[in-house]
PAPA-782334 format. One record per residue (C-alpha): residue in one letter; x, y, z. Coordinates in steps of 0.5 Angstrom, whole numbers, plus 2048, in hexadecimal, padded with zeros to 3 digits. Layout:
<rs>
<A, <X, Y, Z>>
...
</rs>
This chain:
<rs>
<X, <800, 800, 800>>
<X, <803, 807, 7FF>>
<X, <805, 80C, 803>>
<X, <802, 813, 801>>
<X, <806, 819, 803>>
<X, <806, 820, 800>>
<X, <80D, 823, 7FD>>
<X, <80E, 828, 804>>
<X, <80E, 821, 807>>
<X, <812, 81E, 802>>
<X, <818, 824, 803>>
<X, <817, 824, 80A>>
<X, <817, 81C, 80B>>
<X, <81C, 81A, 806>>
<X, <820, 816, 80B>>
<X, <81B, 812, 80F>>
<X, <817, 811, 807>>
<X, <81D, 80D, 804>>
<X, <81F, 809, 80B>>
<X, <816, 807, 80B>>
<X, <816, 806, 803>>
<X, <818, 7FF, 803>>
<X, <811, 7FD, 807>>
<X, <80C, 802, 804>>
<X, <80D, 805, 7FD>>
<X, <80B, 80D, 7FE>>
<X, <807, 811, 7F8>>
<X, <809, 819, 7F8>>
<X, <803, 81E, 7F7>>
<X, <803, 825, 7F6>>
<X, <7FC, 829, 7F7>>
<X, <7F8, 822, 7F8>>
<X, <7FC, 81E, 7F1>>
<X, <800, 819, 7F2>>
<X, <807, 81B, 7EF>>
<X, <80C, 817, 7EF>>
<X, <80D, 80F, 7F2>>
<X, <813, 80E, 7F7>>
<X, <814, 806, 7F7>>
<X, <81B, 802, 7F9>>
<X, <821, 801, 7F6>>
<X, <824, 7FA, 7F4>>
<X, <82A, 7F9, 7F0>>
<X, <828, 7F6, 7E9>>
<X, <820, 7FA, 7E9>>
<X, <822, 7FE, 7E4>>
<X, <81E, 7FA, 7DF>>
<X, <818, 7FB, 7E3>>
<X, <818, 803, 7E2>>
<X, <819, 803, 7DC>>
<X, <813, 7FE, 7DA>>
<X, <810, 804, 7E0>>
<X, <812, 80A, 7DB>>
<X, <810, 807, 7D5>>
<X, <809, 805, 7D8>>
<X, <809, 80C, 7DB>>
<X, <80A, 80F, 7D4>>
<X, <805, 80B, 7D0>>
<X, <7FF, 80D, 7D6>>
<X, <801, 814, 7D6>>
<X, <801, 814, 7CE>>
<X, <7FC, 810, 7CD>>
<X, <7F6, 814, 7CA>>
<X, <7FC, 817, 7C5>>
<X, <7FD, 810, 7C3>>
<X, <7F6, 80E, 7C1>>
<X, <7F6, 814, 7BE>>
<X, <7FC, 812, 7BA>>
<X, <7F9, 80B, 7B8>>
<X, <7F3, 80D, 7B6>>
<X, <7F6, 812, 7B1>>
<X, <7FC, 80D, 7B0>>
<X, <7F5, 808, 7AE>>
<X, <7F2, 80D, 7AA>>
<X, <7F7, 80E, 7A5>>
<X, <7F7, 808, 7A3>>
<X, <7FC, 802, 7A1>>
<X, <803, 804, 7A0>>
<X, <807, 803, 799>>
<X, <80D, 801, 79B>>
<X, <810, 7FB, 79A>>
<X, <815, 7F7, 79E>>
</rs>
């Protein structure tokens, strides 16, 4: 379950936030929206926030993409040849 704390918590509980992170993630909110997620350090995770950023990407911009498919899907079939 997470943890929520707003950013001024953040900045003044940094210390005891990064001893407590490895049993509680902590969402970050700033004027009521969730901001950023703090989650434990392991060696070898860098995999796991890769696939993270690029889900985070593919959500953020999602809407952008449909409309990209759809005119993509619109102008029809291609002629190039490979």
């Amino acid at each position: 379950m997470f943890k929520i704390v707003t950013v001024s918590e953040v900045q003044k509980k940094i210390g005891q936030m990064a001893k407590n992170v490895r049993y509680n993630e902590i969402l970050v909110t700033s004027r009521g929206k969730g901001s950023m997620l703090i989650l434990p350090y392991f060696e070898g995770c860098d995999d796991f926030v890769s696939e993270y950023r690029e889900n985070y990407e593919m959500s953020v911009n999602r809407e952008n993409l449909k409309r990209k498919y759809r005119e993509s899907m619109k102008s029809g079939k291609g002629t190039l040849v490979i």
